[in-house]
C-alpha positions as CSV (number, residue, x, y, z in Angstrom):
1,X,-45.2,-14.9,-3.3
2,X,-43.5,-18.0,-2.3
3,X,-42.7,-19.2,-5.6
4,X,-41.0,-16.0,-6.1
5,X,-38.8,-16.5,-2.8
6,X,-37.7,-19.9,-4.1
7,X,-36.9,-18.4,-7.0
8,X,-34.9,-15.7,-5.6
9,X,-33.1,-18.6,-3.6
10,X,-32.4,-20.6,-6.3
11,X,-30.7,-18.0,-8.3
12,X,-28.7,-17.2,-5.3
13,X,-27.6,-20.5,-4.6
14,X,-26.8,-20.9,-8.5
15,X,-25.0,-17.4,-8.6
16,X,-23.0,-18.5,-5.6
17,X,-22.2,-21.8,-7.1
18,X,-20.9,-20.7,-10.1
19,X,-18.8,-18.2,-8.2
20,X,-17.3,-21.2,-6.1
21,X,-17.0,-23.1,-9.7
22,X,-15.1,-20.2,-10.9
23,X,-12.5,-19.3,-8.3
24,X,-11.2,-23.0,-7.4
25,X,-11.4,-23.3,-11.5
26,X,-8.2,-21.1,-11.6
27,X,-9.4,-19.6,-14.6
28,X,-8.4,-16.0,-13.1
29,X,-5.0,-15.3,-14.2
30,X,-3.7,-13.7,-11.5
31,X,0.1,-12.8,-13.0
32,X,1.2,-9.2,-12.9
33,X,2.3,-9.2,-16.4
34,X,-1.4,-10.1,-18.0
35,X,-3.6,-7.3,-18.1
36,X,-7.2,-7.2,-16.3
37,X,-10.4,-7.6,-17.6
38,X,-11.7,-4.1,-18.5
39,X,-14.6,-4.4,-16.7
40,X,-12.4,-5.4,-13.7
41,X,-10.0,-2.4,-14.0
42,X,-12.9,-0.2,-14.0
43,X,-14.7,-1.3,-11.0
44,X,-11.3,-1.2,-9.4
45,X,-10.7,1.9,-10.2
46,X,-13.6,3.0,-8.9
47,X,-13.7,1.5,-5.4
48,X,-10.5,3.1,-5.4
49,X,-10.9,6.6,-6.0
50,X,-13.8,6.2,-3.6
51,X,-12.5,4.7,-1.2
52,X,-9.8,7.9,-1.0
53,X,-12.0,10.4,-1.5
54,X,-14.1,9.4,1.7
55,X,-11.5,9.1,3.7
56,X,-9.0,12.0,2.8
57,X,-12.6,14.4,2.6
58,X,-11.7,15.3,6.5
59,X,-8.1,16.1,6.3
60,X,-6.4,19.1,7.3
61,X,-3.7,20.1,4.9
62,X,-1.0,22.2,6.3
63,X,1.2,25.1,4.2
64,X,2.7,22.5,1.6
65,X,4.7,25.6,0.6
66,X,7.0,25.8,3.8
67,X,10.2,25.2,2.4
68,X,11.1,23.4,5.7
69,X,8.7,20.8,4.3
70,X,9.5,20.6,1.2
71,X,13.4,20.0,1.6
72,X,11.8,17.0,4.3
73,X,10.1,15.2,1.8
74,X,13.3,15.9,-1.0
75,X,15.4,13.9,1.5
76,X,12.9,11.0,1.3
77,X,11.7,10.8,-2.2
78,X,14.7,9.4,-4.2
79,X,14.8,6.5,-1.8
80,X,11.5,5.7,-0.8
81,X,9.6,7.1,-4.1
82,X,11.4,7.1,-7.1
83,X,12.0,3.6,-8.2
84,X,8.3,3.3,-8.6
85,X,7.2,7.0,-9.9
86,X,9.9,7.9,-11.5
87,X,12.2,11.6,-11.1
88,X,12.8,14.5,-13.4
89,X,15.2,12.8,-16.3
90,X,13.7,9.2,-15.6
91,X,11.8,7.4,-18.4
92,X,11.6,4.2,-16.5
93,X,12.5,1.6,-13.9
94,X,12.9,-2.0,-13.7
95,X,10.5,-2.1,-11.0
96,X,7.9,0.1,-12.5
97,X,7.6,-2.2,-16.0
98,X,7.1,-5.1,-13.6
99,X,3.8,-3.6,-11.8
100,X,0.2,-4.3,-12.3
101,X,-1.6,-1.7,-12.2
102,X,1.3,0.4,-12.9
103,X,2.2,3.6,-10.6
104,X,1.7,7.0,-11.8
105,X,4.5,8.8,-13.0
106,X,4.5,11.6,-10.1
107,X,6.8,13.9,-12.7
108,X,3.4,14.7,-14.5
109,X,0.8,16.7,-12.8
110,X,-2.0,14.8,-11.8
111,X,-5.7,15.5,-10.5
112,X,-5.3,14.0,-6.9
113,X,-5.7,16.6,-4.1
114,X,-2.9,17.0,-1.6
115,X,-5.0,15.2,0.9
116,X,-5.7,12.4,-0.8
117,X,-2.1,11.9,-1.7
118,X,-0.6,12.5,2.1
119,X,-3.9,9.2,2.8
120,X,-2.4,7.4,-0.2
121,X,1.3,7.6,1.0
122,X,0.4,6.9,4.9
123,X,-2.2,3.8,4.3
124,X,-1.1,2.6,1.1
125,X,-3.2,0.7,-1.4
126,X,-4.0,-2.7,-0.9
127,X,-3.0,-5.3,-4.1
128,X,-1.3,-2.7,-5.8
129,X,2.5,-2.7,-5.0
130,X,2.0,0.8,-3.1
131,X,3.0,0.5,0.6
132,X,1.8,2.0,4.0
133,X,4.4,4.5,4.9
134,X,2.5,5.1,8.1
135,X,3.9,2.7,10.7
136,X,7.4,3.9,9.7
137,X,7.4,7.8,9.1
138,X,5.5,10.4,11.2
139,X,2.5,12.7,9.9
140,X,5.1,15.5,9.2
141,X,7.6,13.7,7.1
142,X,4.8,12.3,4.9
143,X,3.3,15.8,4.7
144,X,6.8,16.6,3.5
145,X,6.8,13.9,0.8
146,X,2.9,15.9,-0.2
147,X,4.9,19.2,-0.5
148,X,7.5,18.1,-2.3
149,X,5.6,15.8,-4.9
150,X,4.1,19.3,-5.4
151,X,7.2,20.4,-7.1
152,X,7.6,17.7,-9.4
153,X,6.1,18.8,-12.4
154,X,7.4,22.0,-12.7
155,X,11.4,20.0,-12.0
156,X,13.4,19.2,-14.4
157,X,16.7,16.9,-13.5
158,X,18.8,19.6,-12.5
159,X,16.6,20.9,-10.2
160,X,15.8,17.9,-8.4
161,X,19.7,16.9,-8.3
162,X,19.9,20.4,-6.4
163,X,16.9,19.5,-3.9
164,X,18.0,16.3,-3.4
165,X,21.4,16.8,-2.9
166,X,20.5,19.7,-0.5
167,X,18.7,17.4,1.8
168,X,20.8,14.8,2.1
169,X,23.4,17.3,2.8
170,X,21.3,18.6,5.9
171,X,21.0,15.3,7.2
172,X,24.7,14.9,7.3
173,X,24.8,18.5,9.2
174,X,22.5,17.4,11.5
175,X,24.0,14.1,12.0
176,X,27.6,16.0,12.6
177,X,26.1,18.5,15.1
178,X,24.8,15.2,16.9
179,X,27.7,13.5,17.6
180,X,28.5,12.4,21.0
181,X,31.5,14.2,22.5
182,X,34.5,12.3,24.1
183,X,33.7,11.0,27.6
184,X,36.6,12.2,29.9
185,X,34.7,10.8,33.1
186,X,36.8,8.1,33.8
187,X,40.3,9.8,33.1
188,X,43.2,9.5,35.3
189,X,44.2,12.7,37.8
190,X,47.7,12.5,36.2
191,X,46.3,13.1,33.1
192,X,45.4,9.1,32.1
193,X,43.6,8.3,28.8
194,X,39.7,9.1,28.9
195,X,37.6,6.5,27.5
196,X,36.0,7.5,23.7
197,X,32.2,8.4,23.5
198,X,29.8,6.6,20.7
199,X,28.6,8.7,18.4
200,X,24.3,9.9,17.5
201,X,24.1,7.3,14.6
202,X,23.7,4.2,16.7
203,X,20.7,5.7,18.4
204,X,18.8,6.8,15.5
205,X,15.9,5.1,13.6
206,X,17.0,2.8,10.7
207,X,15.5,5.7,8.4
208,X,19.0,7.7,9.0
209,X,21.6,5.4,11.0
210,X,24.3,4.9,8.4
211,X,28.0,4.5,8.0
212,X,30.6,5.9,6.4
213,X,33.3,3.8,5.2
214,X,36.5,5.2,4.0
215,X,36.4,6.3,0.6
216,X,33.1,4.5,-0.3
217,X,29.7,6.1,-0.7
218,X,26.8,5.9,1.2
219,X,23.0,6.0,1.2
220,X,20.3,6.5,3.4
């Protein structure tokens, strides 16, 4: 019995050894233009999908047909989404050749349930170039970027122009309808100048403050 315990422990202390040997080696290549081992791409993989499954399992997934929703997540998508997964008439972006592992193309249907993408998009993925949208967008709007991921496939670039364009439109409406008006307060009895108001945009998020210069366009 105990020369099987000091056998066990010397196998550890050899397997840990050669682990140490092996990581301040450098021998890894860790540059995002080599591939991975196959054996390492599919334990990764693995832990992965795992991982997301576990955690998305308890998730309640709201009407990701509202249209409401939908047009939310079109006004985020092109700027938050597409450089990576790609739009109807896209083949392919700087960005996304330079990736390792490299994203899904979210224009193709896919087997990932609706919860498990709203947990991808909030927490992100760690070591893989996807971000945590969660400290910087609410539940709803990433339920909104769920929906309208929904509608990818079945998109083709002229239909994703005309959801696009018809949120970012909306946002200017609702940006318009929340302008300050003129503050007339402090104007004179005899009919003196009133001082100007500021307008809604400087106390927004940084998701929608914006500018307009003259004749220029703009982004959000």
């Amino acid at each position: 019995m105990m020369k099987r315990l000091i056998q066990a422990l010397s196998l550890a202390v050899l397997v840990c050894a050669g682990a140490g040997v092996f990581v301040f080696s450098g021998l890894y290549n860790v540059a995002a233009d080599q591939p991975h081992w196959t054996v390492t791409t599919r334990v990764l993989a693995s832990i992965r999908e795992r991982s997301i499954a576990v955690r998305a399992a308890q998730l309640s997934v709201p009407n990701l047909a509202d249209p409401a929703l939908i047009a939310l997540g079109a006004g985020h998508y092109p700027t938050m989404c597409s450089g990576c997964h790609l739009a109807p008439g896209m083949a392919d972006s700087e960005i996304r050749r330079g990736l390792n592992p490299q994203p899904p193309s979210l224009t193709e249907p896919n087997d990932r349930s609706p919860a498990q993408k709203f947990w991808v998009i909030k927490h992100g993925i760690r070591m893989s170039g996807m971000p945590a949208w969660g400290p910087t967008h609410d539940d709803q709007n990433i339920w909104g970027l769920v929906a309208f991921v929904r509608q990818l496939p079945a998109l083709d670039a002229a239909g994703y122009a005309t959801l696009t364009n018809a949120a970012a439109d909306d946002s200017h409406e609702q940006h318009d309808h929340g302008s300050a008006a003129p503050d007339t307060a402090g104007a004179g009895a005899a009919g003196g100048p009133s001082a100007e108001g500021g307008t809604m945009d400087d106390a927004i998020g940084s998701d929608h403050a914006h500018t307009h210069p003259a004749n220029e366009d703009h982004e959000h």
